[in-house]
C-alpha positions in Angstrom: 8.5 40.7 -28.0 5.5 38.5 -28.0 2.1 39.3 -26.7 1.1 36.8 -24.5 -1.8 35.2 -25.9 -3.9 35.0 -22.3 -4.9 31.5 -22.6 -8.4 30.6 -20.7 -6.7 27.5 -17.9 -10.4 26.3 -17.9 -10.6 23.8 -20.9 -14.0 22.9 -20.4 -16.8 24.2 -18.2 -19.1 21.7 -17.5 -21.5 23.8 -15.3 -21.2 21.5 -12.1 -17.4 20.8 -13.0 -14.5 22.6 -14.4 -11.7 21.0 -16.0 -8.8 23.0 -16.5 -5.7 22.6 -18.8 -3.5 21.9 -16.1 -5.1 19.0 -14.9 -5.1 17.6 -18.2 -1.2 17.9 -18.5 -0.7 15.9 -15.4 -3.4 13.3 -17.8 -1.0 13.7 -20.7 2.4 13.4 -18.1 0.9 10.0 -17.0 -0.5 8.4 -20.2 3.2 9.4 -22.0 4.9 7.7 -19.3 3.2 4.5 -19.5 3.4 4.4 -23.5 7.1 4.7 -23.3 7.5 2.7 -20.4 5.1 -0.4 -22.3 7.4 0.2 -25.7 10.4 -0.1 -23.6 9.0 -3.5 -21.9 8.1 -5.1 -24.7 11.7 -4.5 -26.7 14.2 -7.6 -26.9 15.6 -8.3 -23.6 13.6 -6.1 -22.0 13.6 -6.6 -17.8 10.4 -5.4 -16.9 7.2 -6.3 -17.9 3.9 -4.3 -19.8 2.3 -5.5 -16.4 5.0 -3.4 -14.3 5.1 -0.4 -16.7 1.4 -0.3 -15.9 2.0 -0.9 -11.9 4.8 1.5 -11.8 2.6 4.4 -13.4 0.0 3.6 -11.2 1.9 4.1 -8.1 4.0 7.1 -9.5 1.1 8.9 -10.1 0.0 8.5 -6.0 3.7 9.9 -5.6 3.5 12.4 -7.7 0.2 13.9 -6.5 0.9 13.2 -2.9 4.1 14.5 -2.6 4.0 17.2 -5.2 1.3 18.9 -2.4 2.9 17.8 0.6 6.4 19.4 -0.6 5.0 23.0 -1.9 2.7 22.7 1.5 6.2 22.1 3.6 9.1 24.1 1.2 6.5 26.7 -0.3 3.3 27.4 1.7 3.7 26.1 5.6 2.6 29.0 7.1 -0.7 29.3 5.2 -1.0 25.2 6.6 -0.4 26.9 10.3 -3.4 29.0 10.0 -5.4 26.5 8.1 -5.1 22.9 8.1 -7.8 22.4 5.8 -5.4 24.0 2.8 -3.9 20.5 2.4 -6.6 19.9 0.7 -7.5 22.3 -1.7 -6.0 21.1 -4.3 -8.2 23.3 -6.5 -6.4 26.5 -5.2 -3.2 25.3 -7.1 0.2 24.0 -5.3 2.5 21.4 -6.4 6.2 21.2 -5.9 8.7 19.4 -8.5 10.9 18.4 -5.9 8.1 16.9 -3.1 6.6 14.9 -6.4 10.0 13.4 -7.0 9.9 13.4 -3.3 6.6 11.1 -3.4 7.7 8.8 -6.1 10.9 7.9 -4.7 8.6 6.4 -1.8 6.2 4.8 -4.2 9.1 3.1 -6.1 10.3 2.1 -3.1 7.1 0.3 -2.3 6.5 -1.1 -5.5 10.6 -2.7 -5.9 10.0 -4.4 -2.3 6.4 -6.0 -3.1 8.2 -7.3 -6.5 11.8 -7.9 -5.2 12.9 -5.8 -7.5 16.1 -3.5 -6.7 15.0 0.0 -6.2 17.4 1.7 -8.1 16.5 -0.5 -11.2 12.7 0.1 -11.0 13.9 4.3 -10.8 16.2 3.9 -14.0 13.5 2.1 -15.9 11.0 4.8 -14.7 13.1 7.9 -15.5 13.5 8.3 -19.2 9.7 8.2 -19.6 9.1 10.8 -17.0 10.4 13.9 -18.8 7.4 14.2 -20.7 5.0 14.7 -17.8 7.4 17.3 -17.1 7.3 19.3 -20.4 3.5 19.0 -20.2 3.7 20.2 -16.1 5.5 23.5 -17.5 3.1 24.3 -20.3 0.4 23.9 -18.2 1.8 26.7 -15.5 2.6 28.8 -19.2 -1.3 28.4 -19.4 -2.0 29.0 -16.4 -0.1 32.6 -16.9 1.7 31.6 -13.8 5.9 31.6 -13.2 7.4 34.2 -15.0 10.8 35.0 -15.4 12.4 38.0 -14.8 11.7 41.2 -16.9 14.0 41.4 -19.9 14.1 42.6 -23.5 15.3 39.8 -25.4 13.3 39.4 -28.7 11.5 35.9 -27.7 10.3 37.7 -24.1 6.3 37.4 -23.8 4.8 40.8 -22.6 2.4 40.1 -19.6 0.9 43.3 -18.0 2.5 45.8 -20.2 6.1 44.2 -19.0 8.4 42.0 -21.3 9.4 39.0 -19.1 11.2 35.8 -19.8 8.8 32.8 -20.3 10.7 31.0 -17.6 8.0 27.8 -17.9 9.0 27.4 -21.6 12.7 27.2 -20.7 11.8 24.6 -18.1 9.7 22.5 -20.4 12.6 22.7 -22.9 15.8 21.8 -21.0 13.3 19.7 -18.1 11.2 18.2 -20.5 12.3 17.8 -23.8 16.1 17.9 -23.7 15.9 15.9 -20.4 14.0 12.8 -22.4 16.0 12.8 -25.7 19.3 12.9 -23.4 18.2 9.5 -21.3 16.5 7.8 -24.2 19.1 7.9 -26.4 21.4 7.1 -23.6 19.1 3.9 -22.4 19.0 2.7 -26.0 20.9 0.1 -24.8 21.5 -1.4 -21.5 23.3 0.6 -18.7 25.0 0.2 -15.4 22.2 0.1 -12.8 22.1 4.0 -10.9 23.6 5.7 -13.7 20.1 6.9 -15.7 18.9 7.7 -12.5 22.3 10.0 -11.9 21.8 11.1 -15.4 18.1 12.0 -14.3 18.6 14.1 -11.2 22.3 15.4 -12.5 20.6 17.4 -15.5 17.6 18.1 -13.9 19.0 19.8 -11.3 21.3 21.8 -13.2 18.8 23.3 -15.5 16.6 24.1 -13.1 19.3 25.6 -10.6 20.7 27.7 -13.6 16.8 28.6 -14.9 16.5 29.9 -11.1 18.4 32.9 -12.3 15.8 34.2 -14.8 12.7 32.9 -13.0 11.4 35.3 -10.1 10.9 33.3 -6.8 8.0 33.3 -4.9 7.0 36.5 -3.5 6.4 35.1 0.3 9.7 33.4 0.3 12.0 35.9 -2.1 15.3 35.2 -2.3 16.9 33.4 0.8 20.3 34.4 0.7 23.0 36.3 -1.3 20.2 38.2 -2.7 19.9 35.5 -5.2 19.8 32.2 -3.8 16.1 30.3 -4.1 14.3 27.9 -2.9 14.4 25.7 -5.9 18.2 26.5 -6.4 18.6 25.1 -2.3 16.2 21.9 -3.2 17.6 21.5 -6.8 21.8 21.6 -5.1 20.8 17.9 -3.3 19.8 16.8 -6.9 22.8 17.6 -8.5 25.0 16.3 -5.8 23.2 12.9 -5.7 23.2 12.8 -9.7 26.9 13.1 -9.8 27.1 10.7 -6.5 25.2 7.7 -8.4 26.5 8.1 -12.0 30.4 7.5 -10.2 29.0 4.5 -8.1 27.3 3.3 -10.9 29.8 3.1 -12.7 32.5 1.7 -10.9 30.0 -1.0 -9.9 29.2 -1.6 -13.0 25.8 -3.9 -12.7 23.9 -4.5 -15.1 19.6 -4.9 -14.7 18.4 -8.1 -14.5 15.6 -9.7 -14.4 13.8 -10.6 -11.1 15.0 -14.2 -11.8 18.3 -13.6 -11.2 18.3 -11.2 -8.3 19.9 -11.5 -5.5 17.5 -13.1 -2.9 18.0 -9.2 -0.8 16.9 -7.6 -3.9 14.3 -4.5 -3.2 15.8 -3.8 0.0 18.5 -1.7 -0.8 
């Protein structure tokens, strides 16, 4: 087994401000994103714009910030909102949800495809292959932050926090979430695809990797498990994810669409 190496999550203390290695991976999540998205814009034939890869990070970053809060607030913490409203906002306490930031940049998307008259689901598949990255660097930030550990276990690679041998449940999600996740869509986008289907391909292994995960990672004490003795919260809010992945790779297929640019949209284009 592996000690674990109890990591400081403060990476610099400036006296009147802390910044902490968390933080600093959402930093990372955002500036990777928008690299990828600008090397993807500026290929041969490329459909969106360095000026929309910029946009679109903008605005996803408001999603993912917004809604990552609001959805561990509503799925995760409610009650704790109940007896204090003003733990909305502190942020500094720690609190984001996966599945309300995906939540939150579904919305922003949204927004951004209608002000550009841009199809929504084209603006999502563009987005998604450089999003896995943020993710990777999301999960090694909660390894930091000694914080969502797996189940106790034995197994050689298992990191021993408090005397007990537990699986390093964040590292598995930053592997099959993060990196796996992004090498599976950028290869696949190498060339162009039928509009939906990166998005399908997106949510499809995300969710499945995380429901599966779910079974080594222990859920959070106030909520345990919620039914079976084994069912959790992220394996209920992951199953939606895995039914809509499979939902949009079939109709994406059999529509068969190719992206466009804005040019040739359809004049209804964004609204859909």
């Amino acid at each position: 087994m592996i000690a674990y190496p109890d990591i400081n999550p403060v990476a610099l203390d400036l006296g009147f401000v802390k910044i902490h290695w968390y933080g600093i991976m959402y930093l990372v999540g955002f500036v990777a994103a928008l690299l990828l998205m600008r090397r993807r814009a500026q290929a041969p034939g490329a459909v969106f714009t360095t000026t929309d890869a910029e946009d679109i990070t903008f605005f996803g970053a408001v999603g993912v910030v917004v809604g990552g809060r609001l959805g561990y607030i509503l799925f995760y913490s409610f009650e704790r909102l109940v007896e204090n409203p003003l733990f909305l906002f502190k942020i500094w306490e720690g609190g984001m949800s996966f599945h309300g930031g995906l939540l939150g940049v579904i919305v922003a998307m949204i927004y951004f495809a209608h002000r550009r008259g841009r199809r929504v689901f084209e603006v999502l598949d563009f987005l998604a292959p450089a999003a896995p990255i943020g993710l990777m660097a999301g999960r090694i930030g909660n390894f930091i932050n000694n914080e969502l550990w797996g189940k106790p276990t034995d197994v050689p690679w298992a990191f021993v926090v408090n005397g007990v041998g537990v699986h390093p449940s964040q590292l598995y999600e930053a592997a099959v979430e993060g990196l796996l996740l992004f090498i599976v869509l950028w290869v696949y986008t190498l060339r162009p695809r039928p509009v939906m289907t990166v998005s399908g391909l997106f949510l499809l292994i995300y969710g499945c990797g995380r429901f599966l995960i779910e079974f080594v990672r222990v859920p959070d004490a106030h909520l345990d498990y919620l039914a079976l003795g084994w069912v959790t919260m992220g394996q209920i809010l992951s199953t939606p994810m895995i039914l809509a992945g499979l939902a949009l790779l079939l109709l994406g297929f059999r529509r068969n669409e190719l992206p466009a640019p804005p040019a040739a949209q359809p004049a209804t284009a964004g609204s859909r």
